[in-house]
C-alpha positions in Angstrom: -11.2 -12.0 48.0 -10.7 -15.4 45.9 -9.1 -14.6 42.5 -10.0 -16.7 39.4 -7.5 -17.8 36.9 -8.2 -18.5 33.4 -6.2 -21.6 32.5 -7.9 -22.4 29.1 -4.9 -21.6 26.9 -1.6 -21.3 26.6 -0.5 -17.8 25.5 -0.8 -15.3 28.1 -0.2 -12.0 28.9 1.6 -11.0 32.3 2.5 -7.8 34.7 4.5 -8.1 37.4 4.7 -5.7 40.1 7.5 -4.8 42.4 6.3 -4.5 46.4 5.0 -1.2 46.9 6.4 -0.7 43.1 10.1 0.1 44.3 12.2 0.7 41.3 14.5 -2.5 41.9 15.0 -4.0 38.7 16.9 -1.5 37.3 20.7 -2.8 37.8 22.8 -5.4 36.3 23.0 -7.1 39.0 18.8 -7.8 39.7 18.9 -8.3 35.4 21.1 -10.8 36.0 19.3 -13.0 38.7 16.4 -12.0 37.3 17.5 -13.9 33.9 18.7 -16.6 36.2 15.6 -17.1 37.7 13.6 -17.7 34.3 16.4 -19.4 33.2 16.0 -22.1 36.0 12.4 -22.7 35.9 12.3 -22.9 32.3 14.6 -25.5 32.3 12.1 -27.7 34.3 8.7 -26.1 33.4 9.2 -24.9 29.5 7.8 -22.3 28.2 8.8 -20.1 25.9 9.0 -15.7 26.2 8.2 -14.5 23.0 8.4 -10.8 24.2 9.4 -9.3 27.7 9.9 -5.3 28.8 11.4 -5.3 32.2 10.9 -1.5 34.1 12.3 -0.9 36.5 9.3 -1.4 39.1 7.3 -4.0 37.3 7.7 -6.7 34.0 5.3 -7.2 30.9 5.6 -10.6 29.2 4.1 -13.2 26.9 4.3 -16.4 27.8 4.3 -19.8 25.1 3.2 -22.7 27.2 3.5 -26.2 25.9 0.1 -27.1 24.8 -2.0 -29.4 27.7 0.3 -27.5 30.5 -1.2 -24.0 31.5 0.4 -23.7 35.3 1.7 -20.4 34.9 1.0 -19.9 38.4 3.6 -22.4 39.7 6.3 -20.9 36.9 5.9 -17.3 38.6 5.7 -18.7 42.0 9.3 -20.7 41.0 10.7 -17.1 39.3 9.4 -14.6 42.2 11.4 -17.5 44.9 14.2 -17.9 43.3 14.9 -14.1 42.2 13.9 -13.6 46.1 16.1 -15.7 47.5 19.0 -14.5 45.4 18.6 -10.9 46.9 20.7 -10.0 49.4 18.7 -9.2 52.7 18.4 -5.4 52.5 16.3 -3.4 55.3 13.0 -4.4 54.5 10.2 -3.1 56.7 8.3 -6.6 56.6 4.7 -6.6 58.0 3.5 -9.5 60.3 1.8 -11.0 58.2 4.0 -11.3 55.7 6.6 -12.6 58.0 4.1 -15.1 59.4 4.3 -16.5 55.3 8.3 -16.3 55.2 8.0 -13.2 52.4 10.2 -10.3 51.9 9.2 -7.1 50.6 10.1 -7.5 46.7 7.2 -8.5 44.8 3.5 -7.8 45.0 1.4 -11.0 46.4 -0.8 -11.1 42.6 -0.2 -10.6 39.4 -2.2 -9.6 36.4 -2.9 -12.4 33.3 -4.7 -12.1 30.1 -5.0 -15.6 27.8 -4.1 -14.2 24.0 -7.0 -15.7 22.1 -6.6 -14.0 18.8 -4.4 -11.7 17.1 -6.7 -8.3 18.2 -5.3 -9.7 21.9 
């Protein structure tokens, strides 16, 4: 199936789902990498977060992007790596195929976007 992005804009709407929506974003500790990770890549991609819930098996956001740069995509691929990588190795059952594409079970392969073109969005 080959997804189709809208990058027209630069206010967006995100959810972000946990792998198989496990509840692990509920602790201080996964908060804090979690922060970390935004942190990080908004330091070299900026972009600003106007308004964020995090569950504890998935995210809402809004994203500000600077006007002419709407790569959202390579923000969340940055976030989801570097929260990943900060987890410690738990006992993930981890498919082949996902294993052939050096993943761990944490977050969901897609996400969902919606560009904010007016205020009714």
């Amino acid at each position: 199936m080959r997804y189709r992005r809208d990058y027209r804009g630069n206010c967006y709407f995100f959810t972000l789902v946990t792998f198989d929506r496990q509840p692990i974003l509920c602790g201080e500790q996964e908060i804090a990498r979690l922060r970390t990770a935004f942190r990080t890549v908004r330091t070299a991609h900026p972009f600003e977060i106007p308004a964020m819930v995090v569950l504890p098996d998935h995210l809402h956001c809004i994203w500000q992007l600077p006007d002419g740069d709407s790569d959202f995509a390579k923000r969340w691929m940055l976030i989801k790596r570097q929260f990943s990588r900060a987890t410690p190795d738990c006992d993930d059952a981890v498919s082949a195929p996902r294993r052939r594409k050096r993943e761990r079970a944490i977050w969901q392969r897609r996400y969902w976007e919606h560009r904010i073109r007016d205020e009714d969005d």
